[in-house]
Each structure stands twice: as C-alpha cells, then as structure tokens.
N, C-alpha and C positions, 0 to 999 in steps of 0.2 A: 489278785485274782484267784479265784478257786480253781487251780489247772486240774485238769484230765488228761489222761493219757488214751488216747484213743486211735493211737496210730499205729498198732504193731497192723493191724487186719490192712489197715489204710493199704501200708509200704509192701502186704506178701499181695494186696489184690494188685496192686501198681503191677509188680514184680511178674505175676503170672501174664499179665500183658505184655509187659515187657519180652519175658520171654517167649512169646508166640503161641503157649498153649492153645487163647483164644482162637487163633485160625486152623491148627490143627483139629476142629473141630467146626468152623467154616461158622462161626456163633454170631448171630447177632448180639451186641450191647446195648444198650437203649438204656441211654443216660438222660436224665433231669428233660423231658417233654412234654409240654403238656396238649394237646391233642384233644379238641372239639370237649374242652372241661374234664378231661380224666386225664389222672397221670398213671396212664396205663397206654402203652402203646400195642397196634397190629403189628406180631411179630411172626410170621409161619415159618418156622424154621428151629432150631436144634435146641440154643439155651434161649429163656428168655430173661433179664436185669430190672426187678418193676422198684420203683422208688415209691411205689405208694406201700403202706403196709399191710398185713397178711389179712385183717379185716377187713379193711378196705375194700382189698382185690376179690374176696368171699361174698361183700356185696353186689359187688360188679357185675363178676361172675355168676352168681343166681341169676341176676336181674337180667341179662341177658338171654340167659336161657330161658326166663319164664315172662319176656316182655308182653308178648301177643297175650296169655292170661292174663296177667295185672293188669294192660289194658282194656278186656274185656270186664273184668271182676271192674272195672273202676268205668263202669259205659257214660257216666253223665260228666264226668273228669273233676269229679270232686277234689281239692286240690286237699282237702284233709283228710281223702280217704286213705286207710292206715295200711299198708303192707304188709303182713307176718310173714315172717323167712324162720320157719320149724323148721329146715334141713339144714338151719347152720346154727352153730352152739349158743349158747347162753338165747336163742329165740328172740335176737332183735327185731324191732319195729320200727318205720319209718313210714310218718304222713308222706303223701305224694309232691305235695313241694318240696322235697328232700333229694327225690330222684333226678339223676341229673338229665338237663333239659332235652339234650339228644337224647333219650330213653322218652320223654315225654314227647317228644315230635317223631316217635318212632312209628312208618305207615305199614305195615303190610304189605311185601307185593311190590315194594319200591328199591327201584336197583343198587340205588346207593346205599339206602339203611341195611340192606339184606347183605350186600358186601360188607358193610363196615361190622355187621353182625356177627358172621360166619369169621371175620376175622378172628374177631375179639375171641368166639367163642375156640376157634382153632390155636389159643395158645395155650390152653390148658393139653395139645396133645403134646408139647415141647417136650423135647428130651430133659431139660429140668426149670428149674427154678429157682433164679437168687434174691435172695429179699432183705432190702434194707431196713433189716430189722433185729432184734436177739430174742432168746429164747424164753426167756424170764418176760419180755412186754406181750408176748402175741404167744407163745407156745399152744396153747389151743385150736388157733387159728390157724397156725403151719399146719397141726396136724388133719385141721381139716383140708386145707388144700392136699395135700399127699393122699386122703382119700380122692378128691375129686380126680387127681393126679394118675391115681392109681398104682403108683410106684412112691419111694420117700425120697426120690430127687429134688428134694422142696429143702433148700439152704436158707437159713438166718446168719447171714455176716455183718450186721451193720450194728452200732450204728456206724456207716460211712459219711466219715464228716471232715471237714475242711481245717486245719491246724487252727489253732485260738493264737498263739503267739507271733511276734516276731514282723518284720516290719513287711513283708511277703503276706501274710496272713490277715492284714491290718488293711495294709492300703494295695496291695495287687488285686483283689478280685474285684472292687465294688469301681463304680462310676461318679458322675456328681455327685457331689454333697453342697449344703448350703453350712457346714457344720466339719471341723476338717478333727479329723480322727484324736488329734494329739487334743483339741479340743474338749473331744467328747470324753476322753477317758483322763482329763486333768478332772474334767468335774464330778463325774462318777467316784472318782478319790476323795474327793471331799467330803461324801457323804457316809453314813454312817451304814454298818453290815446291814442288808435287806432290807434296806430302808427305800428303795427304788422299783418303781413298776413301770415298766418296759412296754408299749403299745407300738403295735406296729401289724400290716393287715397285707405285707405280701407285696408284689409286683404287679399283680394282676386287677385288683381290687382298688379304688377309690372314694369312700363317704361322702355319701348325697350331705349337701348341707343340714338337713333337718338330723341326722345322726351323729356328723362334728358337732353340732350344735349343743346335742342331749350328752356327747363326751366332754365337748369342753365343758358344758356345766357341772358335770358330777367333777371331774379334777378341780373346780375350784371351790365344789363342796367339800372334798374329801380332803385331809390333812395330809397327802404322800406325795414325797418325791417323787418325779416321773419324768421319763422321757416319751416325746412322742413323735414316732417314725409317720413323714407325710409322704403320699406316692408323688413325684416330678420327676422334673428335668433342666437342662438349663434352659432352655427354651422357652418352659412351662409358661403359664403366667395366672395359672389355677389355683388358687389360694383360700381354703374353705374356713379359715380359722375366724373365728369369731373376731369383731373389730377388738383392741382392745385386752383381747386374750394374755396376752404375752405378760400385758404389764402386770394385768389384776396377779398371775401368778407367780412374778417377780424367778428368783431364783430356784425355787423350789420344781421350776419345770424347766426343760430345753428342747425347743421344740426343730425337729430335723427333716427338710425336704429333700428327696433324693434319696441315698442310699447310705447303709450302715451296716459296720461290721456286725453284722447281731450276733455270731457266734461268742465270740469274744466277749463282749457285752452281756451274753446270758453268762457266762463263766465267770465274770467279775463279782467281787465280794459284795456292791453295792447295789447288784440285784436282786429283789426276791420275789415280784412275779412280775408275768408275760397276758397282756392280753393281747391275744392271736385268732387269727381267720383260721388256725386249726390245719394249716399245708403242713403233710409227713414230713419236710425236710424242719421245717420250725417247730414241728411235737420233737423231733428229736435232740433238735438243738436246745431245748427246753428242759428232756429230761437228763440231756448233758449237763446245763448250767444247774440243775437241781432246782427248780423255780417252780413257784406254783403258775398253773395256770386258769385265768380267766377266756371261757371260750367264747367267740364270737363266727361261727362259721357261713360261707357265705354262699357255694357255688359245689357244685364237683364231688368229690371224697369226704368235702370236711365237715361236712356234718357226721358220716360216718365216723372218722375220726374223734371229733367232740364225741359220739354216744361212748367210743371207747376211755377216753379218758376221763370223764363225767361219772356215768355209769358202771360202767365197770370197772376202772382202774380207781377210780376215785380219789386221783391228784391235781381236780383241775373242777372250776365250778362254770355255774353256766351265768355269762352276762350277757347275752343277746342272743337268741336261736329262732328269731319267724324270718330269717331270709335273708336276700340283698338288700332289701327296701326296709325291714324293720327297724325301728325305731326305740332304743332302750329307756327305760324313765332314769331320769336323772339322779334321784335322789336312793334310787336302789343302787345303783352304777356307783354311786361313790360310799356306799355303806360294802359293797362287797370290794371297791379299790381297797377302802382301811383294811378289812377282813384281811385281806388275800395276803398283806405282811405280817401278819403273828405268826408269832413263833409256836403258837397253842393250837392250829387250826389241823385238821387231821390228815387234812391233803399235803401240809409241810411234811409231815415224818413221813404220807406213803412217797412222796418224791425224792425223798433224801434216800430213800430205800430203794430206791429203783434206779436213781442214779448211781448207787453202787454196784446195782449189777450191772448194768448198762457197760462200766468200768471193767466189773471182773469177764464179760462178757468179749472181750477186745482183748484182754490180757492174760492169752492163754487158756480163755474161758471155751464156752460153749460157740460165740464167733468163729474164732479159731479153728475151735476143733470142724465147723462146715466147713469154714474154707481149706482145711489140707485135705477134708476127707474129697471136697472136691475137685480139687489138684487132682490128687491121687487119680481119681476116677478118669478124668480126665487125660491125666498122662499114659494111663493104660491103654488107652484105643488106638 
C-alpha cells in the first residue's frame, strides 16, 4: 500500500476533545451531516466544524445571500441559465441545475425557507471556522471566507481522515459487504501498480439503470482493471448490473454491493483512479491515495467540488456532469477509464503533487500549525 501518515492533526484534534477545550467554549461540533443536500449545517453559536470545503461553503454562502436576485435574474426558471459569482475568486460559473435543490424551491416570504435561510446565513457570524481542508488545496478560498468572516478565525486542519491500516480501520467502520475485506485486498495485490480504477458514488446516490448500463458498457470497452462499489444492503434485492456483466469481465473486475473500505483502497498500490460523485470526504480520500480522478457529480456541493478539481486544480477530468438523470456515452466513458491510468496524463503528476502536500500539511505543516494556533486561542479565554 502506499501508506500516509495523516494522523499527527487526527490524534492533537481527538486530544483537544478529550481535554474539554471544546466546552470551555460552550462549541458546537458538527460532524459528517448531511442536511436537506448540503454538508453544511445551521450552527448559531461560537465555533463552527464544516466538512464540506472552503469552495464549496463560498458557494453556499453567496448563494444564499443573493437567492431572492438569482431568482428573480432567472424569472422563467431556465434550468441553464448561468450564475456568475464576481465576489468570489477565480469568477466561477454554474448553470442553474447545479444549485442545490432547496435553493431552487426557495419561496419568498415562507417561514421555513427564511428560517433555514437566516440560519445558514448566521454562521458566517461564528466566532470561527474549522475546515477540513489544508492550505495548499483551497488557500484562496479560506482567504476569502476570513474576508466574508471579517476576522482570520478561518482554520485548515484537515485532511481529517480515518487511519488506512490495521484491522480497526479495515473492518470496524463499514457494514455489509457482499465482498469481505481480506477478499478485496487479496485481489488488489495481484494486480499490477495503478493499474486499477476504483468506482464508487457515495451512500447517498444510486444509477438509474440506463447509467449502469452506459458504465457497464464502457468497462467492458475499456482494457482496465476496476472495482465497482454498488450502493445496498442485506436486505436489498436492487440489482442494476447488467445480466451477464460479471462473466463478460471475468477477473479483470470485482464487482462490490454494500460497503468498502475506500480509504484504504484509495492508498493501495493497485489503484490509480477514482471515479466519484465528487463528496469532500472522498476528494480527500482521493488526494490522500494520490489518484486521479474521474468526476461524476450528482446533487449538493459536488458539482462545486468537480469545478474545483476539474478546473482549477486540474487533477481530475470530467466523465459525466448534466446531473442525476444524465446519461454518459459509452465509448467516451471507456476512452477516458484507459486515459485516467497513464502514467503520462498531466492530472497524474498535479496529484502526486498535491498529495504531498496534503502529507506535509498534517505533519507539522500548515494543518498543524491551525490547529495549535487554535488551541492556543482557545485556551486563552
């Protein structure tokens, strides 16, 4: 496996809990929730913990404050009319089918939207801000929140991630599997470096058949090892996989219902890309394993996210972006699978790059150095 060390920030954030700082400050935490499609929660109170990243939350946050004009700018509800956001860096753009859907059913005048509104927009008055993020992926974007902020209470300690080794880190967090761990990482060994592409779309998210469909066809166009994570349960009895599928691609695929260690798995030698719905916790697991990635986003942040890593970070390309319901062509699907494992593609070296800082970022780096300055700060009140 390609191990990372990413647990020195993990063990001082544990540790600051441990030791009660958090309440000597009366803080809410708000950990991994996702909340009517944003992983952003209403926090009115002191610190607030967001898991989405610093882009991300910059979208939000605009979009919030200027819903009632975008609505109006957008009066016939053209679903491709385009958004321009000039008050926040690099001037991204997003079609209106991008904004997430409670923004799009937002009325005017209505109790509950104007409450969850007034929330939202009331944690930018927080006394700070931790973000699971480092400085090297987003540093533009903090610095714009510390504007909106008005103060530079606005921390990068992450990435905060879950240990990759160890038989605790393997099989303690996840649930069913149709595919049992010792399994999945005999056959991962066999395969040859980055020679493996990783699919898998989240917890939340499910492919209509016409989308399994246009995937399974490119994997059996395309020449790559791959695993492919299916959302279930034991229960389930939801099965989208093409009849047949399994055999046509013999060993060269393994295909997994239920759940997987993906961290782990992205850090394995035997990966070398991710095609992902684009959720913060899997961009960063991603830029941990060093993987390219292929984006597919589908709801929420992650299209956000995709334009960051797409566009502007440019370690990651785009293989599906009109929606929930879109539908990718096959034969381009399995022309950018091949792509996505050379060693020659330009997104491989920016991620190899990034996951180094990602590293020195946690170890003693710029991580670090937020979280004692905001110890510090903290211990002083």
């Amino acid at each position: 496996m390609r191990h990372q060390k990413v647990t020195h920030v993990q063990k001082d954030f544990c540790l600051l809990v441990k030791e009660d700082y958090i309440s000597t400050l009366n803080i809410i935490i708000v950990i991994d929730i996702l909340f009517l499609e944003l992983n952003v929660i209403i926090v009115i109170d002191v610190l607030l913990l967001l898991l989405a990243g610093a882009f991300s939350s910059s979208f939000i946050h605009t979009l919030w404050r200027t819903i009632e004009q975008a609505i109006a700018k957008n009066g016939d509800g053209d679903e491709n009319f385009l958004l321009a956001f000039q008050e926040i860096p690099n001037l991204p753009e997003f079609p209106w089918w991008q904004v997430p859907q409670v923004m799009r059913d937002y009325e005017t005048g209505d109790q509950e939207f104007e409450s969850f509104r007034k929330g939202m927009l009331a944690n930018m008055t927080s006394w700070g801000i931790l973000y699971n993020t480092f400085e090297k992926l987003e540093e533009v974007y903090i610095n714009h929140m510390k504007s909106i902020m008005g103060h530079d209470r606005v921390w990068a300690v992450g990435p905060l991630l879950p240990e990759t080794n160890g038989p605790i880190a393997i099989t303690g967090r996840g649930g069913w599997s149709t595919v049992s761990p010792d399994h999945l990482f005999t056959w991962l060994d066999e395969k040859p470096n980055e020679s493996v592409v990783y699919i898998c779309f989240g917890s939340q998210v499910e492919l209509n058949e016409k989308q399994m469909s246009a995937l399974a066809r490119a994997l059996e166009l395309s020449k790559v090892n791959f695993i492919l994570c299916v959302k279930g349960s034991e229960s389930s009895t939801i099965w989208t996989i093409p009849s047949g599928f399994e055999d046509r691609v013999g060993n060269r695929g393994l295909i997994v219902m239920g759940w997987v260690p993906q961290l782990a798995m992205l850090t394995h030698r035997a990966v070398g890309s991710f095609v992902t719905h684009c959720g913060w916790n899997s961009t960063l697991e991603a830029i941990i394993g060093g993987v390219v990635m292929l984006t597919w986003p589908m709801i929420a942040d992650q299209f956000a996210n995709a334009a960051l890593l797409v566009d502007q970070l440019g370690i990651a390309k785009r293989a599906c972006d009109g929606g929930p319901e879109s539908v990718p062509d096959s034969v381009e699907l399995a022309r950018l699978l091949d792509e996505s494992l050379s060693v020659e593609r330009p997104e491989r070296v920016k991620i190899k790059e990034l996951n180094q800082e990602a590293t020195n970022a946690v170890e003693q780096g710029t991580s670090t150095r937020d979280l004692d300055t905001f110890v510090k700060l903290v211990s002083e009140i």
